[in-house]
C-alpha positions, 0 to 999 in steps of 0.5 A: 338778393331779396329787397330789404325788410323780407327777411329770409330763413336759412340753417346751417347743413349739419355737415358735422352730425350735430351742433351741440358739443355736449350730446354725443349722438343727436340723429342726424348723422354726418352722411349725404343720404341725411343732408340731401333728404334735409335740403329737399324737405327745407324747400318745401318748409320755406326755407331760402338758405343753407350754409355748409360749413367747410372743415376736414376735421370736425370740430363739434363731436371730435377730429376722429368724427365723421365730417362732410366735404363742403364742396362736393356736398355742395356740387351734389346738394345742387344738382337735387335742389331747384329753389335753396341758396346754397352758401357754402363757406370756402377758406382762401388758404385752402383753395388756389383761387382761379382754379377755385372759381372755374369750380364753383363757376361750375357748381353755380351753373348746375344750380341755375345761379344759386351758388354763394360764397362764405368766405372764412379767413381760417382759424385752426392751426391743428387743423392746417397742419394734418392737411398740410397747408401753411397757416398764418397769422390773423392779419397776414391771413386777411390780407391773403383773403383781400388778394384771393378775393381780387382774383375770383372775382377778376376771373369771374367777370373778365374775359381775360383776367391777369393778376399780380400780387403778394401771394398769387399771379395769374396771367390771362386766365380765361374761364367760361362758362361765368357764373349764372348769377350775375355780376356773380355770386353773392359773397357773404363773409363775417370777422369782428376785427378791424381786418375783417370788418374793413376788407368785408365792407370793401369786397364783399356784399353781405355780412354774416354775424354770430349770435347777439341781441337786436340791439347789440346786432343793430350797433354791428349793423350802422358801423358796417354801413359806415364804412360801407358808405365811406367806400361809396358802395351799394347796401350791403346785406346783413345775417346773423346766427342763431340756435332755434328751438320751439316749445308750447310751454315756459316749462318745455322752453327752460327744460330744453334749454338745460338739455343743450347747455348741461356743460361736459368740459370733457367733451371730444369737442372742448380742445377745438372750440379752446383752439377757435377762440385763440385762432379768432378776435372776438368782440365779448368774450364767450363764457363756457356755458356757450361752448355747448352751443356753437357760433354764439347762437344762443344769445340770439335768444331764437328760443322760446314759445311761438309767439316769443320767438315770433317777436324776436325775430320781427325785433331783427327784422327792425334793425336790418337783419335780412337773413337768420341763419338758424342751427337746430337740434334733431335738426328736421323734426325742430325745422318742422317745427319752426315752419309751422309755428315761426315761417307759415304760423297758422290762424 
């Protein structure tokens, strides 16, 4: 990972066609020939990141929409990239962990060690049903992610690894080839309970948080770096969620943001957000006007005139942010001009 104070770009793949819940069609289809022409262009623009969300359903524009496999997106994306992070989220009750680590092991070595780990104790019962996977209940799911965790990474830095827990066993696993990156992938991971917050500052290296304010982010911040140090562990990373646009004038700024947050409760999207929030805990509470855009990304406040959203991202830098992860809307014609007036501003 970078050295502190060089905050990196990354964006959210849209692997659902879209992140806005009240816009039906926002040209960018859920398809490969959009995605890998998105991540080819985004080295170029100076972006260091993405993040491929991993859902069987889409829970943006509808479970009948289309929606990208995560991984096999993840494997192909790799193979026609050279410089982009891929931090592609898996969810422990979906994947039996050592056959998941020889797998993305795998996917890490056809990228040359670019391969992180988003790792999401899931939350949509709906969803775990249609594809026949038992879910559980928040905490029993945290603690299946901590002994999950135990055996990826067991079987990526051992040569012969053994494993007995609650919920998996395994018994001399041998997995070669490692992973490039060594001592292995970066693991990012986010969760507001204390569940969540304890195991992620114990297993994992960076933590990743929806939208929020500097200084509301900064609070999150000095907790998780607490308990970092009660564990007597190496600086964690810190990324944080945001829904970016760029606009020349005030009066463009407050007519998109109306575009986006114009609230149709009768959305296709509606009952699945109604369902993350039951699924999840989470520290505020979210108002509707938010469904319309995902993981909180407004209250980031990455909106605006060049120069305001210049200075709030140097305000996330000041509090620790290293990584912005940003979702767009059309996605390549606003990260055009994100680069040209917030990454490479000219004059």
């Amino acid at each position: 990972m970078p050295a502190k104070g060089q905050i990196r770009y990354g964006y959210w793949m849209p692997v659902f066609g879209g992140w806005l819940r009240n816009v039906g069609d926002e040209g960018m289809e859920a398809s490969w020939q959009y995605v890998s022409k998105l991540a080819r262009r985004s080295e170029e623009l100076g972006y260091a990141l993405s993040l491929i969300a991993e859902l069987n359903l889409n829970d943006i524009k509808g479970i009948e929409a289309p929606s990208l496999d995560a991984w096999s997106t993840a494997a192909a994306l790799a193979a026609i990239t050279s410089t982009l992070e891929l931090m592609v989220a898996v969810r422990p009750t979906f994947h039996s962990p050592a056959l998941f680590a020889k797998q993305a092991a795998n996917i890490d070595q056809i990228s040359n060690g670019r391969l992180a780990l988003n790792v999401v104790s899931s939350w949509w019962e709906q969803e775990a049903r249609m594809y026949g996977v038992h879910f559980e209940k928040h905490d029993d799911r945290y603690e299946r992610t901590s002994e999950w965790l135990d055996v990826v990474n067991g079987a990526w830095c051992q040569d012969l690894f053994s494993f007995t827990g609650k919920h998996y066993r395994t018994e001399n696993t041998v997995l070669e080839p490692k992973p490039v990156r060594s001592p292995r992938p970066v693991i990012y991971a986010g969760g507001e309970s204390e569940a969540a917050k304890n195991l992620i500052a114990e297993k994992c290296d960076a933590y990743v948080m929806h939208g929020d304010s500097p200084e509301y982010v900064a609070t999150k911040i000095e907790d998780m770096r607490k308990r970092r140090d009660k564990l007597g562990l190496p600086p964690m990373q810190f990324g944080v969620a945001g829904y970016s646009f760029v606009r020349d004038t005030e009066a463009e700024v407050r007519e998109e943001l109306e575009r986006i947050t114009n609230v149709n409760a009768s959305a296709k999207g509606f009952a699945n957000y109604e369902q993350w929030l039951q699924g999840t805990q989470l520290e505020q509470k979210m108002s509707l006007q938010e469904y319309s855009v995902s993981n909180r990304g407004l209250r980031s406040n990455l909106f605006g005139t060049a120069e305001q959203v210049r200075k709030q991202v140097a305000r996330f830098e000041e509090v620790g942010v290293d990584l912005l992860l940003l979702q767009f809307s059309p996605q390549l014609e606003e990260m055009e001009r994100f680069s040209r007036d917030v990454i490479r501003p000219q004059g």
